[in-house]
N, C-alpha and C positions, 0 to 999 in steps of 0.2 A: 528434766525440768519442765514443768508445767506455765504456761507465761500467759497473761494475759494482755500483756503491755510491754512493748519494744521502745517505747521510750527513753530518753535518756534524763527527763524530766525528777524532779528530787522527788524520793518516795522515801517514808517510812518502813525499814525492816526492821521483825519482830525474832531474832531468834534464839531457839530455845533450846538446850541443851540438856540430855536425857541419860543418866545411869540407873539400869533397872536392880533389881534386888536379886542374889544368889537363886531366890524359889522359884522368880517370872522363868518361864520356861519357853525354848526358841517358838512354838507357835503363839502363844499367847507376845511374843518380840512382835511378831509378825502379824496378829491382828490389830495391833497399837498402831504398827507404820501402816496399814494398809487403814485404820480409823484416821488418823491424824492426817494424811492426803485426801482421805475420802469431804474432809470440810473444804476444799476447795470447790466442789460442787453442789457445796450444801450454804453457803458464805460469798454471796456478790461480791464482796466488801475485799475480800483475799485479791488481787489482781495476781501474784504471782506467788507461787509456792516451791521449793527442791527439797531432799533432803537427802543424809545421805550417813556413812559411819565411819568410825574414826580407822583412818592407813597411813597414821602419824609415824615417824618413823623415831619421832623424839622422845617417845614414852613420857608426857608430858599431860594425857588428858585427864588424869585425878580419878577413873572410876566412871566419867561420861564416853559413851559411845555412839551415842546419836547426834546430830545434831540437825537438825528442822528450820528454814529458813521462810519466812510468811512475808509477804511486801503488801504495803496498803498503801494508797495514795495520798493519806492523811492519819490526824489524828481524830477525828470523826470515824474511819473505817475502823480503826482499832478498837474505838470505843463503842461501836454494837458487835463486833468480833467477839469481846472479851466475855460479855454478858450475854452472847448468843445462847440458844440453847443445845444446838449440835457441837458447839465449844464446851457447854458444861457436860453434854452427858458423856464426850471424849474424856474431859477432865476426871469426872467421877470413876468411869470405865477402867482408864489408866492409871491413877493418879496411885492404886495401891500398891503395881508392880515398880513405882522409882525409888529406888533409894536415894537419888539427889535430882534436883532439878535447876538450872541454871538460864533464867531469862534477863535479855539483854535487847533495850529497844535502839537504834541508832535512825537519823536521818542520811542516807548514802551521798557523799557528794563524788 
């Protein structure tokens, strides 16, 4: 876990959940996770980032095996996060290799 913030203060987490397609192949897996961490130092905005893959033991995750956890301190950070442009060229980059994608924004109490 990459952390920018040990607070216990409320923050906004964004995360996102990834099943690639039969063809993405284990490096191109692996440049996607290593692109999608790499915004953490391209993104002020990110205060904290993990991520990590599914060792469910409930056979229960529908086809995602990723899942990507982004914290921001508001809904201002989220919103030049989204429209950034090291977020769209991730977006563009990846976006061929998911066969599903699943985002879910919560406030953490």
């Amino acid at each position: 876990m990459q952390n920018r913030s040990q607070s216990t203060e409320q923050v906004l987490r964004h995360v996102v959940l990834f099943g690639f397609t039969p063809e993405t192949t284990p490096d191109q897996v692996h440049a996607i996770e290593e692109a999608f961490a790499g915004l953490l130092a391209q993104i002020p905005e990110i205060i904290d980032f993990e991520w990590g893959t599914d060792v469910s033991v409930e056979s229960a995750a529908r086809g995602y095996t990723h899942c990507f956890l982004v914290t921001f301190r508001d809904e201002a950070g989220r919103a030049i996060y989204l429209p950034h442009p090291a977020h769209q060229r991730f977006v563009e980059m990846a976006g061929p290799h998911f066969a599903q994608v699943l985002v879910l924004d919560y406030w953490n109490r």
